[in-house]
C-alpha positions in Angstrom: -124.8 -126.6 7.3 -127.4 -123.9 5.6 -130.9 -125.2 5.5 -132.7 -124.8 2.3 -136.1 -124.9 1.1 -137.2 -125.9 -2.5 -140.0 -125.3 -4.1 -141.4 -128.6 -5.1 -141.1 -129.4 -9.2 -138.0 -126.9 -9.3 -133.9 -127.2 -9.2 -133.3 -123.5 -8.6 -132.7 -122.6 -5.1 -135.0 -119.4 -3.6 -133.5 -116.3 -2.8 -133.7 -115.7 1.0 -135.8 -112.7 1.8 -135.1 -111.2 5.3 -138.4 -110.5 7.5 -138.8 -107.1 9.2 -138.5 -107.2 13.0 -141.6 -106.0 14.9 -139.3 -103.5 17.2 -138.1 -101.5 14.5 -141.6 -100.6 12.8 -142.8 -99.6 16.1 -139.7 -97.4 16.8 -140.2 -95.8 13.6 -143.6 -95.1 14.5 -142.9 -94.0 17.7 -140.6 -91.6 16.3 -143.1 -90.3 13.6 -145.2 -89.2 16.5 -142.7 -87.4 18.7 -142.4 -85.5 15.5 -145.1 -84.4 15.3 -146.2 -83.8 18.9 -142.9 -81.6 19.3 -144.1 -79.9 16.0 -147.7 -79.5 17.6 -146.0 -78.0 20.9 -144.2 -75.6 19.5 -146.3 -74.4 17.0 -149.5 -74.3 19.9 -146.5 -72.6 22.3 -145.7 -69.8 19.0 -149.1 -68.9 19.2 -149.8 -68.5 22.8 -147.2 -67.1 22.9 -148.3 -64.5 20.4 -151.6 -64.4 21.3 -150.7 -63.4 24.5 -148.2 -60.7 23.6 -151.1 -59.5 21.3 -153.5 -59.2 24.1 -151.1 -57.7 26.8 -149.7 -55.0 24.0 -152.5 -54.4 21.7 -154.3 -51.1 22.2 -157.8 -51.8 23.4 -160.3 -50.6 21.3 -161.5 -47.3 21.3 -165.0 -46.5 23.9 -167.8 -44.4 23.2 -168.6 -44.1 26.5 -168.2 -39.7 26.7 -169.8 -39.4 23.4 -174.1 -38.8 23.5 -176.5 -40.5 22.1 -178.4 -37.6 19.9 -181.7 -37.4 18.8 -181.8 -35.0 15.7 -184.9 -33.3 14.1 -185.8 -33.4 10.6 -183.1 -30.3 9.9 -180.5 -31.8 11.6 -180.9 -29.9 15.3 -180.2 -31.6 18.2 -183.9 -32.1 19.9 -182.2 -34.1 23.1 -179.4 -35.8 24.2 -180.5 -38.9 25.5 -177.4 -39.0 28.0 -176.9 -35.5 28.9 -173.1 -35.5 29.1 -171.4 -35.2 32.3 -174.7 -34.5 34.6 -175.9 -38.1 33.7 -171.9 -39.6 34.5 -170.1 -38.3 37.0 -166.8 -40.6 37.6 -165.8 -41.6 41.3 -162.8 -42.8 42.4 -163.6 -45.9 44.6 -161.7 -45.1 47.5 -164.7 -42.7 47.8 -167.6 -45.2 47.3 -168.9 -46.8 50.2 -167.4 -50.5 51.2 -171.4 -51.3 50.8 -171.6 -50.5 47.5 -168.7 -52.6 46.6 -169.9 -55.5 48.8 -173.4 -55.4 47.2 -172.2 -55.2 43.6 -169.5 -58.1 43.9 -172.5 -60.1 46.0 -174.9 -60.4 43.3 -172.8 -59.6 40.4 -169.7 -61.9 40.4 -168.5 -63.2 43.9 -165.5 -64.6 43.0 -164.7 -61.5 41.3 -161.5 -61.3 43.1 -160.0 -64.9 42.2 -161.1 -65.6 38.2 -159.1 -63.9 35.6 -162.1 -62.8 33.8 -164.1 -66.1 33.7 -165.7 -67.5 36.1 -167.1 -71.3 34.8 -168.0 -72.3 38.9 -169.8 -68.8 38.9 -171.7 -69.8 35.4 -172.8 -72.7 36.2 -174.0 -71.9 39.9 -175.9 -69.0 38.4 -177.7 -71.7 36.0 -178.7 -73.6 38.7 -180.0 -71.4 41.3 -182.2 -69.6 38.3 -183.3 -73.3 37.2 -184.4 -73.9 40.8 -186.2 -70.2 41.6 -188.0 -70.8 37.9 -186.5 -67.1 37.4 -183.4 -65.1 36.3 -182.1 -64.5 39.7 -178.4 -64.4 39.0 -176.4 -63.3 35.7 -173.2 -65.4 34.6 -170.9 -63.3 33.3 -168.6 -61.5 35.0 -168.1 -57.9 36.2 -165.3 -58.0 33.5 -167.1 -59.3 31.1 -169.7 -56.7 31.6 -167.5 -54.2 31.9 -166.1 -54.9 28.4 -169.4 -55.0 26.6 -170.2 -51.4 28.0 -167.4 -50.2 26.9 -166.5 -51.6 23.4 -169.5 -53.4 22.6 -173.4 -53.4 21.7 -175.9 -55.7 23.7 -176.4 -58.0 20.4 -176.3 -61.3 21.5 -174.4 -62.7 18.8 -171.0 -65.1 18.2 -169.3 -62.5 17.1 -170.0 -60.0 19.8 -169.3 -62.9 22.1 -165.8 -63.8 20.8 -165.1 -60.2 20.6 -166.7 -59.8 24.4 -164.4 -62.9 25.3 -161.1 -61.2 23.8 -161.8 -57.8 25.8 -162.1 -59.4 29.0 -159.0 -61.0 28.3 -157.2 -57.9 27.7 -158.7 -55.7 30.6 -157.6 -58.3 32.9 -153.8 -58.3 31.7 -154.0 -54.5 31.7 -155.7 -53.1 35.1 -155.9 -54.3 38.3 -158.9 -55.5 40.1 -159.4 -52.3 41.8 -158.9 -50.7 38.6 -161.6 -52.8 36.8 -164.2 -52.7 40.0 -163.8 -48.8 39.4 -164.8 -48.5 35.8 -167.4 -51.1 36.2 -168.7 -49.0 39.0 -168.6 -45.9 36.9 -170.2 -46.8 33.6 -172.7 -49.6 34.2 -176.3 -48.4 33.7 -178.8 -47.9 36.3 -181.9 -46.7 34.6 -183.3 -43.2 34.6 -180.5 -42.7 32.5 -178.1 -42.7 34.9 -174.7 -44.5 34.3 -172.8 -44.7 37.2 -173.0 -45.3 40.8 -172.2 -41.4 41.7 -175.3 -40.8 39.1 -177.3 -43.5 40.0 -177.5 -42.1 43.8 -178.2 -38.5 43.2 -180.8 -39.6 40.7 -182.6 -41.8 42.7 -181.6 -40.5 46.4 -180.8 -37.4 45.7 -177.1 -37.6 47.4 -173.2 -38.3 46.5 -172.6 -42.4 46.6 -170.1 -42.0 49.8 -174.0 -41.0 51.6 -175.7 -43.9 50.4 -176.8 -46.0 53.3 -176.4 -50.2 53.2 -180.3 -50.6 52.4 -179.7 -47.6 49.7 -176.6 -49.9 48.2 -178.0 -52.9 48.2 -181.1 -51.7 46.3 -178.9 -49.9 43.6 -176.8 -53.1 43.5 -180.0 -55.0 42.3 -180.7 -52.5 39.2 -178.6 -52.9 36.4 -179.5 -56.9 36.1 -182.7 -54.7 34.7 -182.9 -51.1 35.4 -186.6 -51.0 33.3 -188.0 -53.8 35.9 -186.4 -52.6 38.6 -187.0 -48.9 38.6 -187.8 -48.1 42.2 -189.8 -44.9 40.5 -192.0 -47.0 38.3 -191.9 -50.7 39.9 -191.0 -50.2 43.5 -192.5 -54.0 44.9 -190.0 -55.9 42.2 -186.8 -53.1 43.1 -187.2 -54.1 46.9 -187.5 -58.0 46.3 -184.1 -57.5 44.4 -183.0 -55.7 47.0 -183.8 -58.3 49.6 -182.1 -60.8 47.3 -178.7 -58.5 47.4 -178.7 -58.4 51.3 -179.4 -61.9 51.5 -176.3 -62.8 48.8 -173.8 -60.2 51.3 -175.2 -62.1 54.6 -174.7 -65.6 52.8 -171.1 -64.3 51.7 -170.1 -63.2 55.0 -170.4 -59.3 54.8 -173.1 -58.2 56.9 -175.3 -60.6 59.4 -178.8 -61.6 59.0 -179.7 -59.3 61.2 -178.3 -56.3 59.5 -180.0 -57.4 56.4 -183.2 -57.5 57.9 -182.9 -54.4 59.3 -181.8 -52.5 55.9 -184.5 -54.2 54.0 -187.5 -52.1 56.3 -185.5 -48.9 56.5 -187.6 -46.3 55.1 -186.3 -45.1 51.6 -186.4 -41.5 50.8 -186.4 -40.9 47.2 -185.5 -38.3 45.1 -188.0 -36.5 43.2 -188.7 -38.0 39.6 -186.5 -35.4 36.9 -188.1 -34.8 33.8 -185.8 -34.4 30.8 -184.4 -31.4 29.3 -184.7 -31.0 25.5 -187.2 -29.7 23.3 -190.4 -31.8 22.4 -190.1 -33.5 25.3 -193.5 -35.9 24.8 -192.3 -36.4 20.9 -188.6 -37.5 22.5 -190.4 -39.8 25.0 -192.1 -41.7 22.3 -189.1 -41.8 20.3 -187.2 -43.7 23.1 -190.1 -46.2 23.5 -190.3 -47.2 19.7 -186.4 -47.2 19.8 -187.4 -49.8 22.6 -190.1 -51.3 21.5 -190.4 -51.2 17.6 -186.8 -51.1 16.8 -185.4 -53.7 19.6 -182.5 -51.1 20.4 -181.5 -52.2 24.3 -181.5 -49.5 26.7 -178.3 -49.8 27.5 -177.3 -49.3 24.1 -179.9 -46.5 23.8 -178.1 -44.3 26.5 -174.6 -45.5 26.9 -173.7 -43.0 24.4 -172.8 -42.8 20.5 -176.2 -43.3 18.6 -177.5 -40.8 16.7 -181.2 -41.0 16.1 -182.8 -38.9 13.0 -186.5 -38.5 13.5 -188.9 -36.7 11.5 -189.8 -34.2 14.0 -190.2 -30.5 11.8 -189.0 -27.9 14.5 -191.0 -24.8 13.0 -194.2 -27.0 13.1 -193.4 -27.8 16.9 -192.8 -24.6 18.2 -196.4 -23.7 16.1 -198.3 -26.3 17.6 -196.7 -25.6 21.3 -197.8 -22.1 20.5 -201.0 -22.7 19.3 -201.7 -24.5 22.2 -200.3 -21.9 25.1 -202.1 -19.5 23.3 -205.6 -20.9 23.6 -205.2 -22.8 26.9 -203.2 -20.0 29.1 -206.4 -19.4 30.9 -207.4 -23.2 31.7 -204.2 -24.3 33.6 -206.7 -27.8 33.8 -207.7 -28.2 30.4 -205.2 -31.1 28.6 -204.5 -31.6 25.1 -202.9 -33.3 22.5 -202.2 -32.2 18.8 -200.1 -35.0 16.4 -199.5 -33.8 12.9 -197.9 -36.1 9.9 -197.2 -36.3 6.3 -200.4 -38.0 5.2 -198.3 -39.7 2.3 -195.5 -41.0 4.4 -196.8 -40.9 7.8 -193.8 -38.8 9.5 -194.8 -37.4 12.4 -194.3 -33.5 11.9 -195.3 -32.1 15.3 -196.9 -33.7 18.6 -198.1 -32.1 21.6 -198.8 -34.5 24.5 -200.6 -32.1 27.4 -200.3 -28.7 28.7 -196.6 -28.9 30.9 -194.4 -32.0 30.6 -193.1 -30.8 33.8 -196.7 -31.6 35.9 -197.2 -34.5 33.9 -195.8 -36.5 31.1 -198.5 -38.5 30.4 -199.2 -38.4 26.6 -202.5 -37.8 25.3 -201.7 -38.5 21.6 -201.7 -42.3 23.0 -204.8 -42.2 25.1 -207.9 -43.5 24.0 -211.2 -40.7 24.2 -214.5 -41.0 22.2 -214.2 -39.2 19.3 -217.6 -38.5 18.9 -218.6 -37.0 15.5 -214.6 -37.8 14.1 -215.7 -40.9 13.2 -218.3 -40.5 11.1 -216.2 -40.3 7.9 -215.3 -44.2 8.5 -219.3 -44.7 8.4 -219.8 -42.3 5.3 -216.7 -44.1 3.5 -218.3 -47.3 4.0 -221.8 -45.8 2.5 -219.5 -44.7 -0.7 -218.7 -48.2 -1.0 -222.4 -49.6 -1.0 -224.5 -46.9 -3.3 -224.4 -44.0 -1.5 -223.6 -40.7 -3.7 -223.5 -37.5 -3.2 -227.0 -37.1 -4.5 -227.9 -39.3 -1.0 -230.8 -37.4 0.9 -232.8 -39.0 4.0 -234.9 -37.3 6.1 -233.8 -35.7 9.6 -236.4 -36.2 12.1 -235.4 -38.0 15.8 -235.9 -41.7 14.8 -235.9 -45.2 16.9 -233.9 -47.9 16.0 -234.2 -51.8 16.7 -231.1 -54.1 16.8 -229.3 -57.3 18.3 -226.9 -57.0 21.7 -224.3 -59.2 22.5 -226.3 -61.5 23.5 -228.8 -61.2 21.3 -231.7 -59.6 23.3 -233.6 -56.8 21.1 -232.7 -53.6 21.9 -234.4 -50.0 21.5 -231.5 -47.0 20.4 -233.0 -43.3 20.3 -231.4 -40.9 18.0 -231.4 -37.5 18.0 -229.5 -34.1 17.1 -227.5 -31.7 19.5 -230.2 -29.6 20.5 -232.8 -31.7 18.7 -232.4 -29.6 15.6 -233.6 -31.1 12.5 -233.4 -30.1 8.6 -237.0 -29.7 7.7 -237.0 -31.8 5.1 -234.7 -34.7 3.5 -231.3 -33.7 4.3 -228.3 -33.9 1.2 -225.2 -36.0 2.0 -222.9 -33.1 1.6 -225.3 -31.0 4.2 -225.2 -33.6 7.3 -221.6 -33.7 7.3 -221.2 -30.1 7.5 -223.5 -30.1 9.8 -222.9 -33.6 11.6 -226.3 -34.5 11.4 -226.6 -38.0 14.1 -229.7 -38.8 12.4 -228.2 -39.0 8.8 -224.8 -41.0 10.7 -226.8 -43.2 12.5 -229.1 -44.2 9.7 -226.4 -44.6 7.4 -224.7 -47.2 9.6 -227.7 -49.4 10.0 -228.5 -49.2 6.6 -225.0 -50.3 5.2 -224.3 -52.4 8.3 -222.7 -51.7 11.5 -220.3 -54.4 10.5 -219.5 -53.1 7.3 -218.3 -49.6 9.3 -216.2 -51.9 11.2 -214.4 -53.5 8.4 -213.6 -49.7 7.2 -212.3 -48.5 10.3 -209.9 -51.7 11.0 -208.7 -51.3 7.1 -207.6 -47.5 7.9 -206.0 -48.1 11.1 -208.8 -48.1 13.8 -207.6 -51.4 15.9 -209.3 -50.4 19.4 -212.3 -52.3 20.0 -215.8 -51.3 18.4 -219.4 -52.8 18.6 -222.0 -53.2 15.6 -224.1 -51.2 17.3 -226.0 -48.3 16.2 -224.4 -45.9 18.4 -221.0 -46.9 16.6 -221.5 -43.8 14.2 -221.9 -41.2 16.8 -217.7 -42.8 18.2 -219.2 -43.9 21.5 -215.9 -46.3 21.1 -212.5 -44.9 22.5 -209.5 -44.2 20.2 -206.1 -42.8 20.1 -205.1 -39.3 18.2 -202.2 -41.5 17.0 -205.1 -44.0 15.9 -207.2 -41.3 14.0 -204.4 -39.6 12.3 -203.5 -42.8 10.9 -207.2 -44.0 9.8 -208.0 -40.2 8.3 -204.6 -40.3 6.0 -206.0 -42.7 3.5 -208.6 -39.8 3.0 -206.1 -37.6 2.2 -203.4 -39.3 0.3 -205.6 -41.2 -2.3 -206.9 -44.4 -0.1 -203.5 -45.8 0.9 -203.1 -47.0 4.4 -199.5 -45.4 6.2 -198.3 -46.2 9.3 -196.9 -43.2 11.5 -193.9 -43.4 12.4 -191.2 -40.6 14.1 -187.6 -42.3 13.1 -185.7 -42.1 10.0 -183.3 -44.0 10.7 -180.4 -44.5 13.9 -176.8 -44.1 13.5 -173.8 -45.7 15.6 -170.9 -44.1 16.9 -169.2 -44.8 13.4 -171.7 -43.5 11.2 -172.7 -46.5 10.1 -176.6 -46.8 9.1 -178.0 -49.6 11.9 -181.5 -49.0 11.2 -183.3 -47.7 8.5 -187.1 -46.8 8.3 -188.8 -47.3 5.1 -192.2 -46.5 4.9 -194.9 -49.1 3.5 -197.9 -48.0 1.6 -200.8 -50.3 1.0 -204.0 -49.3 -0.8 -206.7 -50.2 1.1 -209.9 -47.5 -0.3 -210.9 -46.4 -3.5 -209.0 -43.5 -4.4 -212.6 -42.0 -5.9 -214.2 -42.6 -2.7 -211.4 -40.9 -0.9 -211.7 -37.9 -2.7 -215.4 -37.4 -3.2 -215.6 -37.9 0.8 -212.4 -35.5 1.1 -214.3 -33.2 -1.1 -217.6 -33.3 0.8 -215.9 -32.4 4.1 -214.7 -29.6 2.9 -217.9 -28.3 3.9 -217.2 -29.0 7.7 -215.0 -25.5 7.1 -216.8 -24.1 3.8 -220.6 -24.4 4.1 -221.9 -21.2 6.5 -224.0 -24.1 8.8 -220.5 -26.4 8.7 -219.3 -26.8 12.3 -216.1 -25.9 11.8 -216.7 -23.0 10.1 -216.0 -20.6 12.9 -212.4 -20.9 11.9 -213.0 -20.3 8.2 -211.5 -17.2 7.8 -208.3 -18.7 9.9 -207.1 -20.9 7.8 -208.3 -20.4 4.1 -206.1 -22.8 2.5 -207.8 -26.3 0.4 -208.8 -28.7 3.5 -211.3 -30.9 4.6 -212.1 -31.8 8.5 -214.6 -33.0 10.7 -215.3 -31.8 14.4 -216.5 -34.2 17.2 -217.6 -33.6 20.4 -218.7 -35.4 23.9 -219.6 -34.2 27.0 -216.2 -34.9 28.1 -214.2 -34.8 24.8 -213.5 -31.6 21.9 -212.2 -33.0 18.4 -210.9 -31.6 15.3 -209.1 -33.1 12.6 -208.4 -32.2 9.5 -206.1 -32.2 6.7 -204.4 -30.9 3.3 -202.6 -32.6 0.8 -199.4 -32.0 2.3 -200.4 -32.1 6.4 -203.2 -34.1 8.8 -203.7 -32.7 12.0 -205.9 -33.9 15.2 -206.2 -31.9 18.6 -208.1 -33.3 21.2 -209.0 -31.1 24.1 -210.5 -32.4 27.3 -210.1 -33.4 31.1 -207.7 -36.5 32.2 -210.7 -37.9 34.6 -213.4 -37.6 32.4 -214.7 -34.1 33.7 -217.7 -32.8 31.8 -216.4 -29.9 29.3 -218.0 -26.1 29.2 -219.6 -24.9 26.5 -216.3 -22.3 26.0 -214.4 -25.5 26.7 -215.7 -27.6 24.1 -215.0 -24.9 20.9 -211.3 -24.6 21.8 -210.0 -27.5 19.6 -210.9 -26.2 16.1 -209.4 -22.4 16.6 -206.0 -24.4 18.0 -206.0 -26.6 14.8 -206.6 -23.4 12.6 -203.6 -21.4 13.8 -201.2 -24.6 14.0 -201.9 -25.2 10.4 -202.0 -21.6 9.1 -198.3 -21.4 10.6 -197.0 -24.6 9.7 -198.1 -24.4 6.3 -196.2 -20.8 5.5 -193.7 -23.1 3.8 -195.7 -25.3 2.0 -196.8 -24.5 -1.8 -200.9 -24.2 -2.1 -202.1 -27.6 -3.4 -205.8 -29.1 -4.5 -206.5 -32.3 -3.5 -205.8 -34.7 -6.9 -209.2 -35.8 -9.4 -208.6 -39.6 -9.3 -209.6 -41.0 -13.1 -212.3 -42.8 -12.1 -214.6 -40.0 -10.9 -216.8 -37.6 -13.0 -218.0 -33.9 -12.2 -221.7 -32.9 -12.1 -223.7 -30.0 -11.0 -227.1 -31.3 -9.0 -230.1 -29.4 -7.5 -229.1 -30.2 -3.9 -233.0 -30.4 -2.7 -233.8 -33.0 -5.6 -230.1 -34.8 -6.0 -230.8 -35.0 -9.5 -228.8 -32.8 -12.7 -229.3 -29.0 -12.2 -231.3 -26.4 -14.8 -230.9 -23.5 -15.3 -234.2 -22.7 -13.6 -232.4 -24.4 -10.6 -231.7 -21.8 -7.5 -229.1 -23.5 -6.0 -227.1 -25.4 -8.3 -223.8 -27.5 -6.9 -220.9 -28.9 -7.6 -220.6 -32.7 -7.2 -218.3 -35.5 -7.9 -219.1 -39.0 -8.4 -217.6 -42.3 -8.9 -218.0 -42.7 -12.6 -221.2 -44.5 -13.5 -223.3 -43.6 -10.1 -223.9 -40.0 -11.2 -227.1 -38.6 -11.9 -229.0 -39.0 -15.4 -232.2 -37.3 -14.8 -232.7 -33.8 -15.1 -234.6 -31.8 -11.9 -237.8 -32.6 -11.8 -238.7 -29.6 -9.6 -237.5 -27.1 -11.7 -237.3 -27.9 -15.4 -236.2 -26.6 -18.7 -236.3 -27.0 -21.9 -232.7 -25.9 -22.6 -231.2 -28.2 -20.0 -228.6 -26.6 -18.9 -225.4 -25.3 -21.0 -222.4 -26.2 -19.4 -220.7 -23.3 -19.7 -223.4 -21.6 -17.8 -223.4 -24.0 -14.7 -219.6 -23.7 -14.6 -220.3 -20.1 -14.3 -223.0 -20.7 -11.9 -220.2 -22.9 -10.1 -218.2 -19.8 -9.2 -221.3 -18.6 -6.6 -223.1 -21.8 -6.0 -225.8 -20.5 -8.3 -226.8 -17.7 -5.5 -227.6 -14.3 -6.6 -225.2 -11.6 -6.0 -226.8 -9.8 -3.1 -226.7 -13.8 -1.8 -223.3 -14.2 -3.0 -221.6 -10.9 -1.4 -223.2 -10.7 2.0 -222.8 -15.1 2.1 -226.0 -16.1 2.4 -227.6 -19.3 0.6 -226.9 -22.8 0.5 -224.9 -23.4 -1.9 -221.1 -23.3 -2.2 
């Protein structure tokens, strides 16, 4: 009989419905998924598949390891090649490199070197912990595939895409060469400072012998240099190159290749080192600081800075190097003890056009254009600038006599400071602005600094460019505070460039292997002076080289071009800088040890200065420094500061910030007529001398 089931109120029978069995939906499931895991298979298996044939076929990408990195002058001309071709690699097969070598390098590089297939995740990890535990980077992670992949295709950027690509190259060296294979291009190409790639390199540069000489305690200290070939330079930083090297022995002893004993006993041989090489090129201490800002301003690594392919434009002008190297030989050939240092730039830009760093690189390649010296008298134009700023004027006079000043020390205990001139010479009466420069009068300097404040000075140096420290003292105006040449160049080209604050700089810009612009230097102006107060004091120092009692003026007839300067000198330090509108130069002369300076000595700077720039200037059209808007002409009686007569002997030329220049007429020598212009600009063209005073150059004025 069918059952049947009614639904109450209703005569119709339901229609039967059949329910859907719980097997078949989950076999139907089931099967969905076997689908798709089959489909997942063999799409993963496609592309392994041709990932792999990808990696084992695929040309690996092109090295730059035999190409140089370059660094090119402002014409083009190669100055240096930062990795001098095949003298800085020389390949070795490694059938010919000791067994110590190799057992050092796979110790402390990548110990299971001979077991990963580029990757080492046990070898990762234990590096982590044992430099978590030592608090230092005692071990690296990657492997010597790894690194043997970066120096070949890659830069040292530590990005994700330098990574994958690092990750990929591994890969494909490992399908493609042996181990031996690999072990022998790592050993050839890896860096070990000095500039030396290469374990053949590495020991002739540092021991002075082919690798297959090289000792175990040799080896194991080599081993230890590439992790950081700058803090591990046995040259430079011999303490942290043999604690590295105790760490490699210890690694090969730990690893079975050596015993304790043998480590101990290679970790107190006696290393015999090579003598330190000095690089060829020309401008040798221009190219060293080239390679430091490439370092140290522009973050390049060194390994990407000598593996090879870079090519680094600087603004180096090679007619202006060979004059200042000249200039300098010339005047120096007779004091083989006597060091100097001349840095000339672009006062607008602040490209470095020519530096000199000492008398032979070869004896010593410490350079001068970063050491800091008193510069005497060559900083008084930071104190005179600051005067502009706070009612000085041209028409400033005070009197020269030796004078006593009271101020505050550190701790503020009154103190007595004594002024007086190089040979106590005084002006006889009250001495004109214009005149102390010339004649750098200390009296006038120091005067001026306590009047407008010590602090003030201070201020004005640190806005041009002064950053080593300085004292409100009164002995601040006479430089009794060390700077750099680099330092002063930089604080003076405000002076000469209409009050705008440059940095120097010596790179242009660096180029890969691919010509592709990685770096790019774009100079940054900031205006940080009163262009008026820039020229009038520009104008005022042209007296330092004009004016018959100027200190500079032995070199007049030298260099006869527009130009302001000052001189400075020490017992122990010889100064001049000066400039045009289109060049800023500073020699320093002087001893490395502080050695007291002759009298012959001490006059050498200025003449070296005056040849440099009459040479490098051959090319340069004649320029006059630019009248800013806001400054006015006058013609003063120098004696009285006040507007000139024609009853005036001496009448000069002075400019002023508009608004401070002199109303009154000269009170010492009147007239009714005041003064035509036309016949003060004719009394302009002699300084208002007569022509006897005129032709043989005697008088005051200008």
């Amino acid at each position: 009989m069918k059952s049947s089931h009614f639904e109450p109120g209703t005569d119709q029978e339901p229609e039967l419905i059949p329910a859907r069995r719980p097997k078949e939906k989950q076999k139907n499931k089931g099967l969905w998924l076997w689908k798709a895991a089959a489909v997942f298979l063999m799409s993963t298996f496609a592309f392994g598949a041709f990932f792999y044939l990808y990696l084992r076929y695929a040309d690996l990408p092109p090295n730059d390891i035999a190409n140089t990195s370059k660094l090119v002058a402002a014409d083009n001309t190669v100055l240096t090649d930062l990795l001098d071709g095949g003298e800085n690699r020389l390949k070795v097969s490694l059938h010919d490199i000791p067994q110590a070598v190799i057992d050092a390098t796979i110790a402390v590089e990548d110990q299971q070197f001979y077991s990963h297939g580029g990757f080492n995740p046990a070898g990762i990890a234990r590096a982590l912990w044992v430099d978590l535990k030592s608090g230092q980077a005692l071990e690296g992670g990657s492997t010597i595939t790894q690194q043997l992949a970066k120096n070949l295709y890659l830069t040292q950027d530590k990005t994700i895409k330098r990574k994958l690509q690092e990750a990929l190259h591994t890969l494909q060296l490992e399908m493609n060469y042996s181990k031996e294979e690999i072990l022998e291009q790592y050993l050839n190409v890896i860096y070990y400072g000095q500039g030396a790639y290469g374990i053949e390199m590495a020991a002739q540069t540092y021991f002075d012998k082919p690798s297959k000489d090289l000792t175990l305690a040799e080896a194991a200290l080599l081993a230890g240099i590439p992790k950081g070939p700058n803090i591990y330079n046995p040259f430079f930083h011999l303490d942290a190159a043999k604690e590295r090297q105790r760490i490699v022995l210890n690694l090969m002893a730990h690893e079975g290749k050596i015993t304790e004993q043998e480590a101990d006993l290679a970790f107190h041989e006696e290393l015999k080192f090579a003598a330190l090489k000095t690089p060829k090129g020309r401008a040798p201490y221009f190219t060293d600081y080239v390679s430091y800002q490439l370092k140290q301003v522009y973050g390049v690594a060194e390994e990407d800075l000598y593996r090879g392919g870079l090519k680094i434009q600087t603004t180096l002008d090679p007619a202006m190097q060979k004059a200042a190297e000249d200039a300098v030989t010339a005047h120096l050939q007779n004091h083989p003890d006597l060091q100097v240092s001349l840095i000339a730039i672009d006062p607008n830009s602040g490209e470095i056009k020519a530096m000199v760093g000492g008398q032979n690189y070869a004896e010593s390649s410490y350079n001068r254009t970063l050491a800091k010296r008193q510069p005497g008298s060559a900083f008084k134009p930071f104190v005179y600038l600051t005067a502009l700023n706070n009612s000085y004027t041209p028409s400033t006079r005070i009197k020269s006599e030796q004078t006593t000043f009271t101020y505050d020390d550190d701790k503020g205990v009154p103190k007595e400071y004594e002024v007086h001139n190089f040979n106590n010479i005084y002006a006889e009466d009250y001495l004109p602005f214009r005149d102390a420069i010339a004649r750098s009068d200390n009296v006038f300097a120091v005067t001026t600094n306590m009047d407008v404040g010590p602090e003030k000075v201070i201020t004005t140096a640190k806005a041009l460019g002064i950053s080593s420290p300085m004292k409100p003292y009164p002995s601040l105006a006479l430089g009794v505070f060390p700077a750099s040449p680099l330092e002063l160049v930089r604080a003076y080209a405000p002076l000469a460039n209409g009050g705008q604050k440059i940095e120097p700089y010596a790179i242009r810009s660096i180029e890969d292997t691919y010509k592709e612009q990685v770096k790019t230097f774009r100079p940054h102006r900031e205006q940080v002076i009163d262009p008026g107060a820039a020229f009038i004091l520009t104008d005022m120092m042209k007296s330092v080289l004009t004016d018959p009692y100027g200190t500079g003026y032995r070199i007049h007839d030298s260099f006869r071009r527009p130009a302001a300067g000052k001189t400075g000198t020490t017992d122990t330090d010889a100064w001049m800088i000066g400039y045009t509108p289109q060049l800023l130069t500073a020699v320093w002369i002087g001893y490395d040890k502080d050695r007291l300076l002759s009298a012959t000595e001490s006059h050498l700077a200025a003449p070296i200065w005056a040849d440099f720039m009459n040479e490098a200037h051959k090319s340069l059209p004649e320029k006059q420094f630019a009248v800013p808007s806001n400054v006015i002409e006058s013609f003063i009686d120098p004696t009285t500061g006040q507007l000139a007569t024609e009853n005036c002997p001496v009448k000069r030329r002075e400019y002023y910030l508009v608004g401070t220049e002199p109303t009154d007429w000269c009170e010492e020598h009147p007239s009714m007529k005041k003064n035509p212009v036309d016949k003060l600009q004719k009394d302009a063209e002699t300084g208002g001398r007569t022509f006897w005073e005129w032709l043989t150059g005697r008088g005051k004025g200008e």
